[in-house]
SETORGU-922866 format. One record per residue (C-alpha): residue number from 1; residue in three letters; x, y, z. Coordinates in steps of 0.25 Angstrom, whole numbers, m for minus. Layout:
<nodes>
num->NUM; residu->ala; px->X; py->Y; pz->Z
...
</nodes>
This chain:
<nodes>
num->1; residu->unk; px->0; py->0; pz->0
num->2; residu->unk; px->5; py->13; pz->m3
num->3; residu->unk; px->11; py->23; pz->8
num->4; residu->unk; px->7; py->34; pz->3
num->5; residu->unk; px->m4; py->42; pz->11
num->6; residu->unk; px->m18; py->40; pz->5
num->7; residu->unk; px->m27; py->53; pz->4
num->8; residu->unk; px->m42; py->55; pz->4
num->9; residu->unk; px->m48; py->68; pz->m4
num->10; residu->unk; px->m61; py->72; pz->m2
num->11; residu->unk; px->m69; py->82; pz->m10
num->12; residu->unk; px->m62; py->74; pz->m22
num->13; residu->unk; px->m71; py->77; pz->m33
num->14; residu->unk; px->m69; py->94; pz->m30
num->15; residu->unk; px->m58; py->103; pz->m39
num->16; residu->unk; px->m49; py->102; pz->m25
num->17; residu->unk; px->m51; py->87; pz->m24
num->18; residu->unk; px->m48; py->83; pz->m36
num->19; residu->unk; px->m35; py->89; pz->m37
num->20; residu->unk; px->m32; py->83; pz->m24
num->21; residu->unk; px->m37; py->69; pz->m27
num->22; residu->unk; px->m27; py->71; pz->m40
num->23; residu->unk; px->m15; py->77; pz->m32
num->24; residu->unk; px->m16; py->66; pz->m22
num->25; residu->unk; px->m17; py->55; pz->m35
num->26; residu->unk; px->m6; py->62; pz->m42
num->27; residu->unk; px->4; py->63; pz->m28
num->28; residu->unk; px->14; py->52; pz->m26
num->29; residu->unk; px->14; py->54; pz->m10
num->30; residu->unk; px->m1; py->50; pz->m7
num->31; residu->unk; px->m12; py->43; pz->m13
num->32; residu->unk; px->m26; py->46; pz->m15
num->33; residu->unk; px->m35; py->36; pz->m9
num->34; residu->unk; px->m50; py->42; pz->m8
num->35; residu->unk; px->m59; py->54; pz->m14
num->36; residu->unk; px->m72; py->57; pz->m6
num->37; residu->unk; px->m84; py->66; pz->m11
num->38; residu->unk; px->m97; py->67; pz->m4
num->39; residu->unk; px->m107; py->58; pz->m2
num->40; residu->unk; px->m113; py->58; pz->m15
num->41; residu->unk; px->m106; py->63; pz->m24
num->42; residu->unk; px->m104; py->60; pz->m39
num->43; residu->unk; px->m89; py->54; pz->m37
num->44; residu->unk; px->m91; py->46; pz->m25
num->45; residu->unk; px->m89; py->32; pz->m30
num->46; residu->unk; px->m82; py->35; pz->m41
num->47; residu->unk; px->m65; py->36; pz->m46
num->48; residu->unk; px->m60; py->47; pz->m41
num->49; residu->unk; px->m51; py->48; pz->m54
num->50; residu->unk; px->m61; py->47; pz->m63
num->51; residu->unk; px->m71; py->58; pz->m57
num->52; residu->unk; px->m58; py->66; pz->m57
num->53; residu->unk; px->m59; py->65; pz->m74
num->54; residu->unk; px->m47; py->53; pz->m74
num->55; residu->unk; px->m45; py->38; pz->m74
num->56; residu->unk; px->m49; py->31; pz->m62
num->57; residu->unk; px->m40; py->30; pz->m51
num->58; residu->unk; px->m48; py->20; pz->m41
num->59; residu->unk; px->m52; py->31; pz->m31
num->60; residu->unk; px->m65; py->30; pz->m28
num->61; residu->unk; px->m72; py->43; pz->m23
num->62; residu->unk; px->m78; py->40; pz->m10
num->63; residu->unk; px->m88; py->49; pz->m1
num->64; residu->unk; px->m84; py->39; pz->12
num->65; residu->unk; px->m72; py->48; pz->19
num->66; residu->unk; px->m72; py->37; pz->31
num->67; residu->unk; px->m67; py->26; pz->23
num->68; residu->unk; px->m58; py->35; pz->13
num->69; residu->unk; px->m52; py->43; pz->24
num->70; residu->unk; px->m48; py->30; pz->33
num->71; residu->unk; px->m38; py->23; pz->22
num->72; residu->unk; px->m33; py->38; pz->20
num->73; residu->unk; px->m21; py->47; pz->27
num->74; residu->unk; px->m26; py->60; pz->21
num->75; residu->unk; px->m38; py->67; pz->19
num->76; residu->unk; px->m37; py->80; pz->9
num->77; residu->unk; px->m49; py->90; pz->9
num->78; residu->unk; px->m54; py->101; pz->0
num->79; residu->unk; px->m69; py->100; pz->3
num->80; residu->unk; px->m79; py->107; pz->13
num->81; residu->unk; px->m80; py->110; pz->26
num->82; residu->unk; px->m89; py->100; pz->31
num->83; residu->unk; px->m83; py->88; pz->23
num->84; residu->unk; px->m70; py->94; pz->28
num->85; residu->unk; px->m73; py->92; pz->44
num->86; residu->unk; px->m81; py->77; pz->41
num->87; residu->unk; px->m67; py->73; pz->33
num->88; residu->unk; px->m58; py->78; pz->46
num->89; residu->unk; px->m65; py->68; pz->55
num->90; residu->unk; px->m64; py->58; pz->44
num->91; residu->unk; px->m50; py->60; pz->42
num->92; residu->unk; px->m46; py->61; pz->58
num->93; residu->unk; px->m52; py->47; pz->61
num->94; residu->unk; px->m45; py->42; pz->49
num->95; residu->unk; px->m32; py->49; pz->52
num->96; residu->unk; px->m30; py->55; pz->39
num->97; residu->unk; px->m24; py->66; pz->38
num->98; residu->unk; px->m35; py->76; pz->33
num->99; residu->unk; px->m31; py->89; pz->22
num->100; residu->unk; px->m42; py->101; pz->23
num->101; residu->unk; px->m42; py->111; pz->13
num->102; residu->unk; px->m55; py->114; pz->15
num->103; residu->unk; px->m60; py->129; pz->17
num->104; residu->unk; px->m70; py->134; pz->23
num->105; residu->unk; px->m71; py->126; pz->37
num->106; residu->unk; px->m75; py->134; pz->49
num->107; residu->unk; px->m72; py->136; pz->63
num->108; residu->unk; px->m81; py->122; pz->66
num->109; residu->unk; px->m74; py->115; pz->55
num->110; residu->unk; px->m60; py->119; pz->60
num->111; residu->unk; px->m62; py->114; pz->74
num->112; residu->unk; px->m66; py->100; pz->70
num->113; residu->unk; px->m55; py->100; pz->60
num->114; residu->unk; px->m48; py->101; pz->72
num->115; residu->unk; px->m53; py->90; pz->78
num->116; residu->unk; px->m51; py->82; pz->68
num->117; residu->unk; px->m35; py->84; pz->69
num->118; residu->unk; px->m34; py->80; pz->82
num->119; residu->unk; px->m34; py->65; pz->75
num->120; residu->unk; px->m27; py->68; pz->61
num->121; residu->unk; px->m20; py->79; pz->52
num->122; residu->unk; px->m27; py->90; pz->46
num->123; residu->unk; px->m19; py->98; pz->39
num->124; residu->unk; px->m29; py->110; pz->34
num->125; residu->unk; px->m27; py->124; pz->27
num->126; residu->unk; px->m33; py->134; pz->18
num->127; residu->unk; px->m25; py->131; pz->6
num->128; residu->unk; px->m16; py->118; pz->5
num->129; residu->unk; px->m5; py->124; pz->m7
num->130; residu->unk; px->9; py->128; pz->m2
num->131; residu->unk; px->6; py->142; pz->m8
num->132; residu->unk; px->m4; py->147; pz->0
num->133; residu->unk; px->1; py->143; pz->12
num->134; residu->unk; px->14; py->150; pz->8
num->135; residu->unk; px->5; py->164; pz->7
num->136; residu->unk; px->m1; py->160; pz->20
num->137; residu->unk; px->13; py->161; pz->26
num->138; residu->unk; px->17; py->172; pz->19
num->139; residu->unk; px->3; py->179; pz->22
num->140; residu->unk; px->5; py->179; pz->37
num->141; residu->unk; px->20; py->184; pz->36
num->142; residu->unk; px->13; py->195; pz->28
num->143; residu->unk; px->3; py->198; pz->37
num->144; residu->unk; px->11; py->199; pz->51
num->145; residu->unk; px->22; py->210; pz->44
num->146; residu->unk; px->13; py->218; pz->39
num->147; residu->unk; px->2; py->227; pz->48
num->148; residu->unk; px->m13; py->230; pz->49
num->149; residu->unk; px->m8; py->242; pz->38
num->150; residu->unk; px->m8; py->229; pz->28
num->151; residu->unk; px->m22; py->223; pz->26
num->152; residu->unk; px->m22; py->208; pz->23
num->153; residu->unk; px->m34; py->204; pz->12
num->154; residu->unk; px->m35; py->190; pz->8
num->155; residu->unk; px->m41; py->188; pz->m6
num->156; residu->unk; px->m43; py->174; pz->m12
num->157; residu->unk; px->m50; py->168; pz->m26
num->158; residu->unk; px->m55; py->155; pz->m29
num->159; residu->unk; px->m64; py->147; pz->m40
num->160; residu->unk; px->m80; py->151; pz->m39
num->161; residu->unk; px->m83; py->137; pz->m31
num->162; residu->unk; px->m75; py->141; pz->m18
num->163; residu->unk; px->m86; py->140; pz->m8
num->164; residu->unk; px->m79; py->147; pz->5
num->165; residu->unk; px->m71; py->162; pz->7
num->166; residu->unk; px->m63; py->166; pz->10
num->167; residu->unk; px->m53; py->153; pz->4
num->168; residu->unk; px->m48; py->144; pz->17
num->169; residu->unk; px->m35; py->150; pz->9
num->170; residu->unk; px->m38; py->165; pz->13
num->171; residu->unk; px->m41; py->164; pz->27
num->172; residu->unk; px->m29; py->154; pz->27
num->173; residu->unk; px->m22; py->167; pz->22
num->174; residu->unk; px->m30; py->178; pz->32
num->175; residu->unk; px->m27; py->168; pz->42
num->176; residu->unk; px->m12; py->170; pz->40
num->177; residu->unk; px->m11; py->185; pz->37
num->178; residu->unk; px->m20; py->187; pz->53
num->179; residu->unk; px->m9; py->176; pz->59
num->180; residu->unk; px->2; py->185; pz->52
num->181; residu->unk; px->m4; py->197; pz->60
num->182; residu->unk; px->m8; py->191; pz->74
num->183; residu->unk; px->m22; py->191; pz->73
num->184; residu->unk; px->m34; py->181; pz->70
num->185; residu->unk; px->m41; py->182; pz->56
num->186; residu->unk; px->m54; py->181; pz->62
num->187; residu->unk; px->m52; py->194; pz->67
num->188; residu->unk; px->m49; py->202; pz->55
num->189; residu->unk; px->m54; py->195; pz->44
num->190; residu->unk; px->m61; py->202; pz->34
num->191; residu->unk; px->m69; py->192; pz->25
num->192; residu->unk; px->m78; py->200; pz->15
num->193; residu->unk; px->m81; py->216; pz->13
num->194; residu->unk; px->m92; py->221; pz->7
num->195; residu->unk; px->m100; py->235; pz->6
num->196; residu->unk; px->m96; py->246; pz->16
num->197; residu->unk; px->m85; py->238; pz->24
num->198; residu->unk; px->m78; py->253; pz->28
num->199; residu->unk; px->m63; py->253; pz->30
num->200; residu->unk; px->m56; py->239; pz->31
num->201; residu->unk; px->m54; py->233; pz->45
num->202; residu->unk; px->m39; py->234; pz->49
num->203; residu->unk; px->m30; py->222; pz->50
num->204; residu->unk; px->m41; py->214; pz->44
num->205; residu->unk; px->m40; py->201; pz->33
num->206; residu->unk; px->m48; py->202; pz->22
num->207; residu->unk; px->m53; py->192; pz->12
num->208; residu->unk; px->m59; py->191; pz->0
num->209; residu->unk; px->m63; py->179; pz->m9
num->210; residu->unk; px->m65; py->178; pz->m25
num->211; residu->unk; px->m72; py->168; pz->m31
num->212; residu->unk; px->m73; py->166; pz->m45
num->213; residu->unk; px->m70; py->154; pz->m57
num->214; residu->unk; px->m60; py->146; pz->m55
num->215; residu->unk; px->m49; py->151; pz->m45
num->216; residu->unk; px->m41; py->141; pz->m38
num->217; residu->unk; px->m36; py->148; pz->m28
num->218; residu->unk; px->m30; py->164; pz->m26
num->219; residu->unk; px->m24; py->171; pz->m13
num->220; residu->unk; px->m21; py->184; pz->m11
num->221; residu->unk; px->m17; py->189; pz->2
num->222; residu->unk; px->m15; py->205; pz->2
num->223; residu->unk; px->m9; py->215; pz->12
num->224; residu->unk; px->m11; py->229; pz->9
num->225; residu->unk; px->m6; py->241; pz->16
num->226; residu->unk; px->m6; py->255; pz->11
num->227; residu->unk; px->2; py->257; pz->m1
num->228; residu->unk; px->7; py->241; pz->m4
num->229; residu->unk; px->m1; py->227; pz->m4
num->230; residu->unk; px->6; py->213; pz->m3
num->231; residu->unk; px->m1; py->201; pz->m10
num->232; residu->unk; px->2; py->188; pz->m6
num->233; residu->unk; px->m6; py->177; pz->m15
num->234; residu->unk; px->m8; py->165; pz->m19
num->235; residu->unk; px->m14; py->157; pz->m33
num->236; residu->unk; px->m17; py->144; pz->m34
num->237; residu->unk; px->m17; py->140; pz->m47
num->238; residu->unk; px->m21; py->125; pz->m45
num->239; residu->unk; px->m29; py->117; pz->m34
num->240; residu->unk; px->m16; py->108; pz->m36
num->241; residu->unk; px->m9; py->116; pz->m26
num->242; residu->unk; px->m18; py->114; pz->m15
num->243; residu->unk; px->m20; py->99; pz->m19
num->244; residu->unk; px->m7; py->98; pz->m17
num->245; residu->unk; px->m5; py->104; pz->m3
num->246; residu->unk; px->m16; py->96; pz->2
num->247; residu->unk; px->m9; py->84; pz->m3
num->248; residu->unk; px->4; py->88; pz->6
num->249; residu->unk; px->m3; py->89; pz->18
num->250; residu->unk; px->m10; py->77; pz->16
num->251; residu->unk; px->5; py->70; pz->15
num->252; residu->unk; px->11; py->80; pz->27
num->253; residu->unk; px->1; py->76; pz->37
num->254; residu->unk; px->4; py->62; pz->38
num->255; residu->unk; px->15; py->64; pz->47
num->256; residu->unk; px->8; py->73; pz->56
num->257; residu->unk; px->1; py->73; pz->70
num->258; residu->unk; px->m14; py->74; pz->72
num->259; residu->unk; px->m18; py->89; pz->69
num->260; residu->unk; px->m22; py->100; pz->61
num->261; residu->unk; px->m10; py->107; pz->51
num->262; residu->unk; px->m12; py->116; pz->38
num->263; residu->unk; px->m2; py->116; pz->26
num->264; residu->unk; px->8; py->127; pz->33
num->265; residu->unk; px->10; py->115; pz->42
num->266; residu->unk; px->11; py->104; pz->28
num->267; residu->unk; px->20; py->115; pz->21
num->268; residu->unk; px->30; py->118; pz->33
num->269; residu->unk; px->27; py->133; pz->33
</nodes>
């Protein structure tokens, strides 16, 4: 029997998840073992690689994340909130190591995640490609040498099917840029204007969302002071990327301790 790690996808038959299911399948340090959709859904029961638009490759889509998740040591996950939390208590009673890169989740949702990592690895973050989380480093830097005279914005775009906004990217971002000055985002966020809003609020984070066609994935993190503005930013040109990342955490949490990570911890930074 093989020694490489088996991995489960679920959401497979989504843009994100079938570029995962083919990353895993094209990757020589892991093996993609089960596809899960719904209960219902048009590719349960069917090959995974022929739903995909190829040959057959003998993976069955399944909607029984029990049984997939038990013969598996990872779990990688772009889909909702909900099916998010069920999956990290599948993936916790099977030990598998379980991948979020789902948005989205609240307060409630990140406290039973929590829970969930008291028995196995979740490594969770906004965006799983070594870009962003290079601007997140770079964005807090930013933000703690530069004072209240420089407001912080946050703009992202992405494709006209994104259903949550701000991207779990951006306020992965904010987050950064109120660490960088000492104080919590909660506090000086600034999500949406609109109308007669008067003068903006000192020291606070604005975001702002685009949504239209196709866009994959555009960050722009601005500080602006009187007289100069720095733009950090970041394109993603390909979903590959974040396929990818999720792919390298899968592999870097099997030698870790119960707990909950994110990719800085995956990428060393």
């Amino acid at each position: 029997m093989s020694e490489l790690p088996g991995i489960v996808v679920t959401g497979a038959s989504g843009r994100m998840g079938q570029m995962l299911c083919k990353t895993v399948l094209a990757s020589d340090k892991a093996r993609l073992i089960g596809a899960i959709e719904r209960e219902g859904h048009g590719w349960v029961g069917r090959d995974l690689g022929e739903m995909m638009g190829g040959t057959e490759n003998g993976i069955v889509v399944s909607d029984d994340p029990v049984t997939e998740f038990a013969k598996a040591q990872a779990v990688i996950d772009f889909t909702a909130p909900a099916a998010t939390v069920a999956f990290a208590g599948l993936a916790a009673q099977a030990r598998a190591v379980h991948v979020i890169g789902t948005t989205g989740l609240s307060d409630d949702d990140l406290k039973k995640l929590n829970a969930a990592s008291h028995h196995a690895v979740i490594i969770r973050a906004g965006n799983m490609s070594l870009g962003v989380n290079l601007l997140t480093q770079l964005t807090k830097k930013v933000a703690a040498a530069l004072d209240e005279d420089y407001d912080i914005e946050v703009i992202e775009a992405h494709h006209n099917q994104k259903v949550d906004a701000p991207s779990g990217t951006a306020l992965m971002l904010g987050e950064a840029a109120a660490e960088g000055r000492g104080v919590s985002l909660d506090e000086v966020e600034d999500r949406g204007r609109d109308g007669i809003t008067g003068p903006r609020r000192k020291g606070a984070i604005g975001f702002h969302a685009i949504r239209g066609g196709d866009i994959i994935g555009e960050h722009d993190v601005m500080f602006a002071a009187s007289g100069e503005r720095i733009i950090l930013r970041h394109v993603a040109s390909d979903r590959s990327v974040f396929a990818r990342g999720a792919l390298k955490a899968a592999l870097w949490g099997q030698n870790q301790r119960p707990g909950e990570y994110d990719m800085v911890d995956v990428l060393g930074l």
